[in-house]
C-alpha positions as CSV (number, residue, x, y, z in Angstrom):
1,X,33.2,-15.4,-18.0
2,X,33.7,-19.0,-17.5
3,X,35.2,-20.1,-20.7
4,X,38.9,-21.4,-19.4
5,X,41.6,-19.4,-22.1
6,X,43.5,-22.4,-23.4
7,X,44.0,-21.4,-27.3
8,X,45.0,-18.2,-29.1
9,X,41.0,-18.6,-30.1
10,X,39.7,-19.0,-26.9
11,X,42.3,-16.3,-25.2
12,X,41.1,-13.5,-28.4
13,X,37.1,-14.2,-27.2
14,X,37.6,-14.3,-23.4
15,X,39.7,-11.1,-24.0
16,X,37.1,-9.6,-26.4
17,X,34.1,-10.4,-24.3
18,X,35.8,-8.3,-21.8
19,X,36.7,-5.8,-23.6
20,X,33.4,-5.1,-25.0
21,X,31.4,-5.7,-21.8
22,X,33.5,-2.9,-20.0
23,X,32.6,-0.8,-23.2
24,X,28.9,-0.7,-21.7
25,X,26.9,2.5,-21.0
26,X,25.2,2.8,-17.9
27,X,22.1,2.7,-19.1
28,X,22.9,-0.7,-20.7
29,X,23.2,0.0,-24.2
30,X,26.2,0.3,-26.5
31,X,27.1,3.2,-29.1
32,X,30.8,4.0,-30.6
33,X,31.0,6.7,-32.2
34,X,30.1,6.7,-36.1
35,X,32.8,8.6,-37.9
36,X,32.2,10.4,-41.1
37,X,34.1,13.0,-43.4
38,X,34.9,16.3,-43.1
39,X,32.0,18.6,-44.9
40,X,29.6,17.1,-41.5
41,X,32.4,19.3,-39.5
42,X,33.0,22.0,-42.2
43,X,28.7,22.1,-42.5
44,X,28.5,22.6,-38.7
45,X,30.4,25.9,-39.2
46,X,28.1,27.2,-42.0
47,X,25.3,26.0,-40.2
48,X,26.0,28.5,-36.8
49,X,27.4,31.3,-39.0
50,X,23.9,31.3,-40.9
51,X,22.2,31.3,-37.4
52,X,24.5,33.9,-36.1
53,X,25.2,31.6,-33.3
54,X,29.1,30.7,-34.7
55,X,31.5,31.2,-31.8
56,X,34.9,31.5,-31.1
57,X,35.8,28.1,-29.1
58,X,33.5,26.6,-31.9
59,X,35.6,27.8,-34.4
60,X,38.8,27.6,-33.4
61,X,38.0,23.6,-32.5
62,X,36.2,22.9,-35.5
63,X,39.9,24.5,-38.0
64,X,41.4,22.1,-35.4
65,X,39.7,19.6,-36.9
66,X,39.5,19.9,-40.0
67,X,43.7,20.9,-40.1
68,X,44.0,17.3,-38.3
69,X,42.0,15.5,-40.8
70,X,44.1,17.5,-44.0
71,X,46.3,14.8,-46.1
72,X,49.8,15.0,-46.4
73,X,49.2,16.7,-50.4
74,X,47.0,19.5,-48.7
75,X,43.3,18.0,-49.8
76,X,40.6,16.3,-47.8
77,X,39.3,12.7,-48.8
78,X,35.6,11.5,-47.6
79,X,37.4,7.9,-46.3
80,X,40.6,7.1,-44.7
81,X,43.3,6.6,-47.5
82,X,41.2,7.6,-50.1
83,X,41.4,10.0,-53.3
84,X,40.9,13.8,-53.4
85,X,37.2,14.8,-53.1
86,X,36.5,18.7,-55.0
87,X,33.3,18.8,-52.5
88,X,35.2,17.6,-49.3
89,X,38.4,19.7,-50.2
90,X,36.3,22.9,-51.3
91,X,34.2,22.9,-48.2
92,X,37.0,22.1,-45.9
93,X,38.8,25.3,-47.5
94,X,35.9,27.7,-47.3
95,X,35.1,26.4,-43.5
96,X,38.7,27.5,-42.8
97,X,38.7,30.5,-44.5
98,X,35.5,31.3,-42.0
99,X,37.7,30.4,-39.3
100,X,40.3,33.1,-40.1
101,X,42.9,31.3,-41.7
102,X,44.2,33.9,-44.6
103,X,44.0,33.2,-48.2
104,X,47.4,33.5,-48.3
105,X,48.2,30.6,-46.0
106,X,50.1,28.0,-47.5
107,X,48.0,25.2,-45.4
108,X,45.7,26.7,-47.8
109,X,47.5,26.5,-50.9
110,X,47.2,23.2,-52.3
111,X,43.5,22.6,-52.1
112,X,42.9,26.3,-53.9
113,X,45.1,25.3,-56.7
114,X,43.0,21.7,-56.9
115,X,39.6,23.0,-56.7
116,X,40.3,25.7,-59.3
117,X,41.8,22.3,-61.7
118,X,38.9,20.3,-61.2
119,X,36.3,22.8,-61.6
120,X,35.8,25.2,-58.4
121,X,32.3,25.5,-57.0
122,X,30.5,24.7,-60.4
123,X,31.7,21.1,-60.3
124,X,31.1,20.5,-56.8
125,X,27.7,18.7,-55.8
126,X,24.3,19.9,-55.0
127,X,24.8,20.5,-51.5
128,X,28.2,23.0,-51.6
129,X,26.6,24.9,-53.9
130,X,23.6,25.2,-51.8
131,X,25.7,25.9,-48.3
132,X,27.9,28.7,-50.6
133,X,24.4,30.1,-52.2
134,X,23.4,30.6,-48.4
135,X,26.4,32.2,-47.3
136,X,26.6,34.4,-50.7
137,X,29.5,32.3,-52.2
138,X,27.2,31.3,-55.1
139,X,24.4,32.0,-57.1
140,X,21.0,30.9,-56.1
141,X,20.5,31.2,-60.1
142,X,23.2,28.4,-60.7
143,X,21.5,25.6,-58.3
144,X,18.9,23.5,-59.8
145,X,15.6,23.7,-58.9
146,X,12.8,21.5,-56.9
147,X,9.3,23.1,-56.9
148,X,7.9,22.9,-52.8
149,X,4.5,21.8,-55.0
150,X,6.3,18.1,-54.6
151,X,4.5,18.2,-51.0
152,X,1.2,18.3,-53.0
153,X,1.4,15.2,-54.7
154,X,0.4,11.9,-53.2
155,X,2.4,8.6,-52.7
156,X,1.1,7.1,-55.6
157,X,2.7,9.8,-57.9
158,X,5.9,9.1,-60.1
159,X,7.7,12.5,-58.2
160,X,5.9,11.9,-54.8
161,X,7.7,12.1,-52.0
162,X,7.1,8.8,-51.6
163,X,9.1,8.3,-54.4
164,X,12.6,9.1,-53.0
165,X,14.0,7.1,-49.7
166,X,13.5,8.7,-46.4
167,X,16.8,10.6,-46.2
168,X,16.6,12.4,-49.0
169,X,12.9,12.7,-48.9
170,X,13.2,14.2,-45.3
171,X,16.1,16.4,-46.6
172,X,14.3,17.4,-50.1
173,X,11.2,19.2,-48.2
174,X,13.1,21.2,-45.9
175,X,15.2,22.2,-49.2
176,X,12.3,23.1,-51.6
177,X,11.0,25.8,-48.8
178,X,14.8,27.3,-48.2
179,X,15.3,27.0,-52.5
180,X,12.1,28.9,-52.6
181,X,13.0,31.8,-50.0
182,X,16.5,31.7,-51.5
183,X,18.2,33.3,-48.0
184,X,21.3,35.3,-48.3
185,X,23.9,35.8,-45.3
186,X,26.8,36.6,-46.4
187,X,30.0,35.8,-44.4
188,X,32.3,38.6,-43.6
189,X,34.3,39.9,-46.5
190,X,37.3,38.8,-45.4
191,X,37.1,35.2,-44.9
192,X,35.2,34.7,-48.0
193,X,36.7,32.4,-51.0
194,X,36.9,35.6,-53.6
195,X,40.6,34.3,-54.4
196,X,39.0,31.1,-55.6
197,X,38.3,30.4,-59.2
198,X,34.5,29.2,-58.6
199,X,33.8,27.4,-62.1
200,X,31.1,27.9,-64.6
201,X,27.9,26.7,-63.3
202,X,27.3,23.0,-64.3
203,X,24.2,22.3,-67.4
204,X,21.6,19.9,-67.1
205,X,22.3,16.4,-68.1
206,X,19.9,16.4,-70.8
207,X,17.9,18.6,-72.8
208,X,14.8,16.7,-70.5
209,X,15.8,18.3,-67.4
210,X,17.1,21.3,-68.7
211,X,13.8,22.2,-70.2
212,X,12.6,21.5,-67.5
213,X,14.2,23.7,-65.2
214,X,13.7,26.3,-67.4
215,X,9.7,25.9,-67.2
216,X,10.3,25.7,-63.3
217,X,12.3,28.9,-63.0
218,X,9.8,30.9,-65.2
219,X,6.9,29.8,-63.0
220,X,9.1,30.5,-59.5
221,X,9.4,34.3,-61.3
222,X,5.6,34.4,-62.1
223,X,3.6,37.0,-60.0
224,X,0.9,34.4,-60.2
225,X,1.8,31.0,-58.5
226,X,-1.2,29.0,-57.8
227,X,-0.5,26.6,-54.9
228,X,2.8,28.0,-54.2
229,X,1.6,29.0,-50.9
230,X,-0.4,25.9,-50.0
231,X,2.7,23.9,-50.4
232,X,5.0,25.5,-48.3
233,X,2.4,26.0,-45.5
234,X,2.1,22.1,-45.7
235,X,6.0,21.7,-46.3
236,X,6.1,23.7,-43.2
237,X,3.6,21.3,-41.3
238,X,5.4,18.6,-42.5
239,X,8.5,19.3,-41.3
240,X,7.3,20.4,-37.8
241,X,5.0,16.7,-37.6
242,X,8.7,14.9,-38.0
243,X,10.6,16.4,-35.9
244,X,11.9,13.4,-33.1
245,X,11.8,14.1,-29.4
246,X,15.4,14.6,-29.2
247,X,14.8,17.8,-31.5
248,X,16.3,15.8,-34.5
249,X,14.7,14.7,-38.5
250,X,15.7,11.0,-38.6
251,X,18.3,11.1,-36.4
252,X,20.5,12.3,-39.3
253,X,22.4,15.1,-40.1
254,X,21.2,16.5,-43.4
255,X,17.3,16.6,-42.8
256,X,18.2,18.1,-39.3
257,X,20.3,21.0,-40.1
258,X,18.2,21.8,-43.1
259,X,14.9,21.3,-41.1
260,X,16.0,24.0,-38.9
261,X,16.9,26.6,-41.9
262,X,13.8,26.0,-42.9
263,X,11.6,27.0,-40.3
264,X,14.0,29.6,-39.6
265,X,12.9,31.0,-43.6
266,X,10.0,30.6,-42.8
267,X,9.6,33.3,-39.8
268,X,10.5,31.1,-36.4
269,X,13.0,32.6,-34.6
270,X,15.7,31.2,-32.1
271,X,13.0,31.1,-29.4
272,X,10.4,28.4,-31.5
273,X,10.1,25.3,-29.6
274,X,11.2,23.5,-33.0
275,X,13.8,25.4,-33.9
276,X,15.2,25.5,-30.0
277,X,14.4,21.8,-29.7
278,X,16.8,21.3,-32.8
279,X,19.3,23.3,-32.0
280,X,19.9,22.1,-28.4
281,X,19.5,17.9,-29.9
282,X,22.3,19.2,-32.2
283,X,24.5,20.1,-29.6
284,X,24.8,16.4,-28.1
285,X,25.7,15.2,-31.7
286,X,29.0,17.2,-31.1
287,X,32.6,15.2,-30.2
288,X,35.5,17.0,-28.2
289,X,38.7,15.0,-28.6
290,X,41.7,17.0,-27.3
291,X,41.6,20.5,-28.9
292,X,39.4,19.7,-31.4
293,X,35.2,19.1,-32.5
294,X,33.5,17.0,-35.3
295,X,30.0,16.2,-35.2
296,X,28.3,12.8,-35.9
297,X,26.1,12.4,-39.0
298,X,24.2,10.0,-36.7
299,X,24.4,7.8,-33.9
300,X,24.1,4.1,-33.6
301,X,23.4,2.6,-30.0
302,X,20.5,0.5,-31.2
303,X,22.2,-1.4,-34.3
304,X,25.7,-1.8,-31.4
305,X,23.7,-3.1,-28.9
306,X,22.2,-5.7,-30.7
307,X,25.3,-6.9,-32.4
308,X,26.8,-6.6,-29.4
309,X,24.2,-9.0,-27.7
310,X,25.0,-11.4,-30.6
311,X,29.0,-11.2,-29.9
312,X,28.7,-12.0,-26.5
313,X,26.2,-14.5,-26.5
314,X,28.7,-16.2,-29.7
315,X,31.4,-15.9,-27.2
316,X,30.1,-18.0,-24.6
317,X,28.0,-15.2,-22.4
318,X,25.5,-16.6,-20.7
319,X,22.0,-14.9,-21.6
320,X,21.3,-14.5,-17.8
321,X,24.7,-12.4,-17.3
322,X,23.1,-9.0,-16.0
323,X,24.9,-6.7,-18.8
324,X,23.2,-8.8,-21.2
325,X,20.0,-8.5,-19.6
326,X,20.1,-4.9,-19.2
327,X,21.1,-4.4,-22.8
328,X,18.3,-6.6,-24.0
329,X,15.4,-5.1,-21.6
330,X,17.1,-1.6,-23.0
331,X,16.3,-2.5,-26.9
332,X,12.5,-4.1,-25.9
333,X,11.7,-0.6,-24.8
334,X,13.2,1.1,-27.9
335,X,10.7,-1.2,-30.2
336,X,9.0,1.5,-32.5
337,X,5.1,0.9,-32.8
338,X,4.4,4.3,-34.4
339,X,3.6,3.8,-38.4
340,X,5.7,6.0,-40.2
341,X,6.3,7.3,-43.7
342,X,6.7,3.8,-44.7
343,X,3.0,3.2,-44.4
344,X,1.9,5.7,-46.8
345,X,2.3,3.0,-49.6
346,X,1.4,-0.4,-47.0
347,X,-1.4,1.3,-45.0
348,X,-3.0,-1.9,-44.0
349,X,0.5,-3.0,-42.4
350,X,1.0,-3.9,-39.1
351,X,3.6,-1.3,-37.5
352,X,6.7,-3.1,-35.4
353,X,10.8,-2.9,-35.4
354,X,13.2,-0.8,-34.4
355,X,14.9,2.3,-35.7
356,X,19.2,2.8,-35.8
357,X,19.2,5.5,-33.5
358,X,18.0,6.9,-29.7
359,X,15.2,8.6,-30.6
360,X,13.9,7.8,-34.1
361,X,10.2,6.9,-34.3
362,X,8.9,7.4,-37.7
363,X,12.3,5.5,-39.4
364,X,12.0,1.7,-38.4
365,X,14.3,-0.3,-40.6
366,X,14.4,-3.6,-41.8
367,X,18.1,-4.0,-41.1
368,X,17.9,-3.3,-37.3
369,X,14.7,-5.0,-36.7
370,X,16.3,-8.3,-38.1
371,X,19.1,-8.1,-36.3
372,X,17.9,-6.9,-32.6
373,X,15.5,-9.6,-33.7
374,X,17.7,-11.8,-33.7
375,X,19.7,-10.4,-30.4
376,X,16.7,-10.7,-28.3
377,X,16.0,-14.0,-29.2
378,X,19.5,-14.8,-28.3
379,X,18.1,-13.5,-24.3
380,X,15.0,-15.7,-24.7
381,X,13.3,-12.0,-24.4
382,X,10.8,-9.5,-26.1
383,X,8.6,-12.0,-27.9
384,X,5.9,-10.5,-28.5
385,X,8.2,-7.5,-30.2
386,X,10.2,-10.0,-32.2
387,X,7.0,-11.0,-33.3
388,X,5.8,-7.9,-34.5
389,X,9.0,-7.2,-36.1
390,X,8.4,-10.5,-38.0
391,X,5.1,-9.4,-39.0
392,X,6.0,-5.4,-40.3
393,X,8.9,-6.8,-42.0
394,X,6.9,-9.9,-43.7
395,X,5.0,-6.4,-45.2
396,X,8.4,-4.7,-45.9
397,X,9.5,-7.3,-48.8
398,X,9.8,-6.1,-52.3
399,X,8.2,-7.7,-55.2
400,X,11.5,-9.0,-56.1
401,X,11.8,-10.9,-53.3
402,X,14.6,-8.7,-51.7
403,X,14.2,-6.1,-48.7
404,X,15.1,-2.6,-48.7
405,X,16.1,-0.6,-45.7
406,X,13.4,1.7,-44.8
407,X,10.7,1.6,-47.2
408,X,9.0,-1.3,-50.0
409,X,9.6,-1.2,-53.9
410,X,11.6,1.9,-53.4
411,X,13.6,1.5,-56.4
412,X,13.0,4.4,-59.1
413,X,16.5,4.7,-60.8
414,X,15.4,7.5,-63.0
415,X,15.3,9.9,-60.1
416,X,19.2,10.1,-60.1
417,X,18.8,11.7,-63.6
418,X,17.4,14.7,-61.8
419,X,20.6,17.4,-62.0
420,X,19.2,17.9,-57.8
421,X,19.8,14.1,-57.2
422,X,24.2,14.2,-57.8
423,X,24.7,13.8,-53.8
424,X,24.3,10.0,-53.6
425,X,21.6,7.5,-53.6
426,X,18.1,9.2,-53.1
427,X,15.9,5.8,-53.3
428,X,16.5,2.5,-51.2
429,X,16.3,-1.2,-53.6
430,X,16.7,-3.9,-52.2
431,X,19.9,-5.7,-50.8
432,X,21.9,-8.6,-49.9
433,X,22.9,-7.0,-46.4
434,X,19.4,-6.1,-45.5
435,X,17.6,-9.1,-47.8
436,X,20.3,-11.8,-45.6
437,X,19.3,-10.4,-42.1
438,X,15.6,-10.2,-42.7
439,X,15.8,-14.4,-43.7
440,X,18.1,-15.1,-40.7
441,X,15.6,-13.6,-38.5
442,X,12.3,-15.4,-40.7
443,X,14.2,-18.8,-41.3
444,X,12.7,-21.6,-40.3
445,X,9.8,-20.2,-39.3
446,X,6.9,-22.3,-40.9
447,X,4.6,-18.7,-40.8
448,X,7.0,-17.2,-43.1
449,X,8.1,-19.7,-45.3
450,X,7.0,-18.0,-48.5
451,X,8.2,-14.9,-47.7
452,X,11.5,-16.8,-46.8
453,X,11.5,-18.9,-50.3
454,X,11.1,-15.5,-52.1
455,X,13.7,-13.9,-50.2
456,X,16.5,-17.0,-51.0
457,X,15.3,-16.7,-54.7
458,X,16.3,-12.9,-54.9
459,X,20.0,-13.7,-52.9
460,X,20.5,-16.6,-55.6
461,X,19.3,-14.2,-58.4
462,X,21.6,-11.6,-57.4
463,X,24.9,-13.6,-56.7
464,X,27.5,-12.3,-58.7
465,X,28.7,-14.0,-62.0
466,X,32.7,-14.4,-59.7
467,X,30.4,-15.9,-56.2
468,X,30.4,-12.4,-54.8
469,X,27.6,-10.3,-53.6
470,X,27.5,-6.4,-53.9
471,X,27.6,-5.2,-49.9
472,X,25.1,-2.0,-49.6
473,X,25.8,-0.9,-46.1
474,X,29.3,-2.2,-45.7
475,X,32.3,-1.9,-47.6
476,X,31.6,-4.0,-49.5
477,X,31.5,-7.2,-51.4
478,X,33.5,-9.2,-48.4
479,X,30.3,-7.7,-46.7
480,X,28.1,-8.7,-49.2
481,X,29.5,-12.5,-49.0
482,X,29.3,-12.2,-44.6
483,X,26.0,-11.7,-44.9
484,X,24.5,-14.0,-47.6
485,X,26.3,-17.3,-46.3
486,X,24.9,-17.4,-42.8
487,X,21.3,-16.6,-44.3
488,X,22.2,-19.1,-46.8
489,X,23.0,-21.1,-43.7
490,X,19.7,-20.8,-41.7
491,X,17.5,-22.0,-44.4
492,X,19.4,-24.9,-44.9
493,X,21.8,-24.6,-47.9
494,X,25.0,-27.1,-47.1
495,X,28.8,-26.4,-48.2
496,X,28.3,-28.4,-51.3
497,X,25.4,-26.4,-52.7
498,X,27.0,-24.2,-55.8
499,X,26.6,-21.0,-54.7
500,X,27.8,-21.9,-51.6
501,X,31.0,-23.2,-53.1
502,X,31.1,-20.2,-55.6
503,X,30.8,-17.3,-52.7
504,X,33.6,-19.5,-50.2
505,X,35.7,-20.1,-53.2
506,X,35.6,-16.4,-54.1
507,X,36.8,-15.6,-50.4
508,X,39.4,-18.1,-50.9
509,X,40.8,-16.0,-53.9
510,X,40.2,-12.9,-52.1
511,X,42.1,-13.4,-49.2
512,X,45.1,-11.3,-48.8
513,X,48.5,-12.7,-47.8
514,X,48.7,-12.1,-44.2
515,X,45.3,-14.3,-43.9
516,X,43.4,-11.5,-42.7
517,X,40.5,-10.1,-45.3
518,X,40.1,-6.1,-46.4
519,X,38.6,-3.9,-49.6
520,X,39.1,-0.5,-50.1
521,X,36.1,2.0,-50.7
522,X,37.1,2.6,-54.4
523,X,35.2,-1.3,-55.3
524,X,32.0,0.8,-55.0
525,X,33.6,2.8,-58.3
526,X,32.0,2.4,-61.8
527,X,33.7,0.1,-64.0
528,X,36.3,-0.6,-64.9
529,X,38.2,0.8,-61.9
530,X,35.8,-0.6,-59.2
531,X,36.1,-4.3,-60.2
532,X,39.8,-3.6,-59.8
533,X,39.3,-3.2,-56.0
534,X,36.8,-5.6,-55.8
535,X,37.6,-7.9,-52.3
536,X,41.0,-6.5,-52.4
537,X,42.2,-4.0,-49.8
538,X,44.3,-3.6,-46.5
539,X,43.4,-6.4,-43.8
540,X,41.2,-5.0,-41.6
541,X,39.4,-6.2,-38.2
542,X,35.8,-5.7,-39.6
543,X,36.2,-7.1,-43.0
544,X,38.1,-10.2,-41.9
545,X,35.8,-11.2,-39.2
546,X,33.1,-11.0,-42.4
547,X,35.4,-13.2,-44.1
548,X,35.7,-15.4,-41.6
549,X,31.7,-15.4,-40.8
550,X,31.0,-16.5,-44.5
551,X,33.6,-19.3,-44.4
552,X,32.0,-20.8,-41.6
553,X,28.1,-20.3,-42.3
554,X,29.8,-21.9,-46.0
555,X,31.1,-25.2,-44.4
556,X,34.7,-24.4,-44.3
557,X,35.4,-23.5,-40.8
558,X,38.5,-26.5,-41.2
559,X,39.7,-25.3,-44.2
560,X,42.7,-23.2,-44.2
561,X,41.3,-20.1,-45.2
562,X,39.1,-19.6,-42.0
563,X,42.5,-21.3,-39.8
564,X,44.8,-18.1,-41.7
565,X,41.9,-15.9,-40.8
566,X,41.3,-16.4,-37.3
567,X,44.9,-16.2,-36.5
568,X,45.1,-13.1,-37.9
569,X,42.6,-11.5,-35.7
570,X,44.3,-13.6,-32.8
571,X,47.8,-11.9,-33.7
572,X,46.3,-8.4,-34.5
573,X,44.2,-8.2,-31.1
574,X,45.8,-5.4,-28.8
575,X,46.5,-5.9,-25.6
576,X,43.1,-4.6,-23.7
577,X,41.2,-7.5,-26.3
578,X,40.4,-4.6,-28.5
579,X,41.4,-4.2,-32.2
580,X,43.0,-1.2,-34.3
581,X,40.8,0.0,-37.7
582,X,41.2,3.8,-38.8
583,X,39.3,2.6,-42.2
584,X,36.1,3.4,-43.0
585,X,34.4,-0.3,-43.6
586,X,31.1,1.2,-42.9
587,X,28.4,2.4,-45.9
588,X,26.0,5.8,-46.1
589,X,25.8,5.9,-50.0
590,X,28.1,3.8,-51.8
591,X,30.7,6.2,-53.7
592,X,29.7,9.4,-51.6
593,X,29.1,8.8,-48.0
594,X,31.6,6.2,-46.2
595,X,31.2,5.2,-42.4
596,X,34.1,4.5,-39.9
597,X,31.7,2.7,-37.1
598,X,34.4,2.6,-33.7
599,X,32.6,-0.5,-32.3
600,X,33.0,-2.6,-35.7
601,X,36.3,-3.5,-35.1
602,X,35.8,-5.4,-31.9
603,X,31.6,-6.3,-32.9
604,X,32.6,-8.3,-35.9
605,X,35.4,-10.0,-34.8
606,X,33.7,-11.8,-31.5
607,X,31.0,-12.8,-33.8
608,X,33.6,-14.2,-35.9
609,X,35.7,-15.6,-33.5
610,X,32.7,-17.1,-31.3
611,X,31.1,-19.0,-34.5
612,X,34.3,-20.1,-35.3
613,X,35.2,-21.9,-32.5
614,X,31.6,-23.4,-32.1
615,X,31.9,-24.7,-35.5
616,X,35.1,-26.3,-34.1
617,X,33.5,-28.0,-31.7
């Protein structure tokens, strides 16, 4: 480094920089680990005992686990300092029940006497009821029902496939086929939840769907099913055709596990090459941490790389250090050029981008192709990439002038009516996050300046009647704000435009006392309870360095709100240049699947910190 510390600003980059530079893997990229809740580790214990493969150090690491993660009251939560969650809590319990722990046990005590109050089994979501149905803790009978003929229809169909966003289209094939074959292996009797009050099962929302289902079962009982067969032999195909080279679906934990029950229903033993690929990617998904074992949901080094790339270089890193160079030469190699599932409704589009994880080459996103977009042209690097990136996600935009994350116009709402669809969002709209990287990386570009026009439109359409933006992928609207003001920025919009001054005087109000910037997980709640949280929460690493990256793309890198918040992450920074953030500022599905991403709270703030003091001058 040859910046010379001679302010708490400059000390917090040069010590950051550091940091994050010794943080390097060999191979030149960067991945923390991406933290999620406890039914990932509880699942990962249903998952082996259905594949008989469930052993004892497993075991006894995995209770570890999920004892550690237990709140003071007994329940489980899915974010840190959060409220009881029935599905967390309930799967948690059964896991440890599997594990050995008595129903008796007074560790147990407390969650068995809140599940049986807010419902037991029957008011838990789709997927504990499907786990307990597999280990013969529930009713096939009582989950609702997805005929495998979806396969059949093509992407122009209202109930396609296509229809639904990639997770939970990836996750809903492998589920139709194990729905259909309806396994059954039933846990030993004695670490079952029989003491557990299970619930009624839950009705249909509306008389709609519950017809429905009714016609669905009838036909799933009829000795004559025409096209039954076809569609799981092609359900079958389909799964096998998307299966990554590190033996993964996606990269993600839910169409993975379930992939692998499925061919598994379907007559492939341990030994299959899909199954055994699967299995074995699985395994280096798993974290060890003193006693204990949690798996990741997913893994990240391509979206930490490139903001790491973008930290550094806003710290002062000159593009020609070697680490940067590494890194950079790392994510031109990881470009995707496969076309994917997304070009089943854009087959004329050129293919380009980059996926979120190692190995993920039918998932491209728009979110990580902006921004290693914009890291590599930080390095002066990967060109013609960036170019095609340009180009696939000039094809991505919406017809609302927004951007989803991994597919176009992807915005079906009625979906979540389906009783299946209660385990988070199953389509992908546009948003701000995604929408404000994707002009960053277009602005100014006179190829693009359409696309870029209609993109600003949907940012200024969407602004929030208080200056605020809704934050899809990060908690949540201090997120939302980070991101719009520096696109806002790049295509020219000056301190003095109104809803510039409307989103920097919203972070002014939202700023906590201590100058630093936070919002709990419960703003993504439905009204009224969720406005109440809106912008206000703990100060946190993450969401102040957002704060302090819209005040500066908004013109007020003098004011005193950007002065309060830089010195708070100047005090807060540990010794080593690092930061300290155990809450989950990170966003899977607002409301149902919260992130705690370990590089965040030292990514953000150098970004922060760096613009800052070049906006100082």
């Amino acid at each position: 480094m040859s910046v010379r510390a001679v302010s708490p600003v400059d000390r917090s980059v040069e010590q950051g920089a550091e940091r994050l530079l010794s943080l390097q893997k060999p191979g030149g990229w960067w991945a923390g680990e991406l933290e999620s809740n406890v039914t990932i580790t509880a699942q990962h214990l249903f998952f082996l005992e259905f594949l008989g493969l469930r052993d004892e150090e497993t075991t006894e690491r995995v209770a570890a686990e999920l004892l550690a993660r237990q709140c003071a009251d007994g329940l489980w939560t899915i974010y840190h300092g959060g409220e009881p969650d029935l599905s967390a809590t309930i799967e948690a319990y059964a896991a440890l029940r599997l594990a050995g722990l008595g129903a008796d046990d007074e560790r147990l005590a407390s969650a068995r006497q809140f599940c049986e109050e807010a419902g037991g089994i029957g008011s838990a979501r789709v997927f504990t009821r499907i786990w307990f149905s597999l280990l013969g803790m529930w009713d096939w009978q009582d989950v609702p029902v997805l005929p495998p003929e979806l396969v059949l229809l093509g992407p122009e169909a209202p109930l396609s496939l296509y229809t639904f966003a990639c997770w939970a289209r990836q996750t809903i094939v492998a589920l139709v086929v194990v729905m259909h074959e309806q396994p059954v292996r039933p846990i030993p009797a004695d670490r079952t939840i029989v003491e557990l009050d299970l619930g009624p099962a839950p009705r249909a929302r509306s008389s709609l769907w519950d017809d429905a289902e009714g016609l669905l079962r009838l036909y799933a009982r009829s000795p004559i099913q025409p096209g039954r067969a076809k569609a799981l032999a092609l359900a079958e195909r389909w799964i096998i055709d998307r299966q990554e080279l590190d033996g993964s679906w996606g990269g993600i934990q839910p169409p993975w596990v379930w992939s692998v029950i499925a061919l598994i229903v379907r007559g492939h033993g341990l030994d299959s090459p899909y199954v055994r690929r699967g299995i074995d990617g699985w395994k280096r998904f798993l974290l060890d941490v003193e006693n204990r074992r949690r798996p990741e949901a997913c893994q990240s080094p391509v979206w930490d790389t490139a903001l790491a790339i973008i930290g550094l270089r806003a710290a002062g890193v000159s593009a020609s250090e070697p680490a940067l160079v590494r890194a950079g030469e790392w994510l031109v190699a990881e470009e995707v050029r496969a076309r994917g599932d997304w070009a089943m409704r854009l087959p004329g589009a050129p293919a380009g981008g980059w996926a979120f994880e190692y190995d993920n080459d039918l998932y491209p996103d728009v979110d990580d192709a902006a921004i290693v977009g914009l890291a590599l042209r930080e390095l002066g690097i990967g060109e013609d990439a960036v170019k095609r990136a340009c180009e696939w996600i000039v094809a991505m935009q919406s017809a609302n002038g927004g951007w989803g994350a991994f597919d176009v116009d992807n915005d079906a709402e009625w979906l979540h009516g389906i009783p299946f669809c209660d385990f988070g969002f199953v389509i992908d709209p546009p948003s701000v996050d995604v929408s404000a990287h994707a002009i960053e990386l277009l602005a100014g570009m006179p190829a693009y300046r359409d696309t870029v026009a209609r993109g600003v439109r949907y940012i200024v359409d969407v602004q929030e009647r208080d200056g605020s933006w809704f934050g899809r992928w990060g908690v949540n609207y201090v997120y939302g704000v980070g991101a719009s003001l520096p696109a806002l920025k790049a295509v020219g919009f000056q301190g003095d435009h109104p809803v510039v001054r409307r989103a920097v005087a919203w972070l002014e109000a939202h700023q906590n006392a201590d100058g630093g910037f936070g919002e709990d997980c419960r703003s993504y709640n439905d009204e009224p309870e969720g406005s109440a949280w809106r912008g206000y929460g703990f100060s946190t690493a993450s969401q102040t360095a957002w704060g302090l990256m819209g005040l500066v793309a908004g013109g007020a890198a003098r004011s005193a709100a950007a002065e309060r918040a830089a010195a708070w992450l100047c005090e807060t920074q540990r010794p080593d240049g690092d930061w300290d953030e155990v809450e989950f500022t990170g966003t899977g599905f607002p409301r149902a699947f919260l992130i705690r991403y370990h590089l965040y709270r030292i990514l953000w703030p150098l970004i922060a910190l760096g613009r800052y003091r070049s906006a100082l001058g």
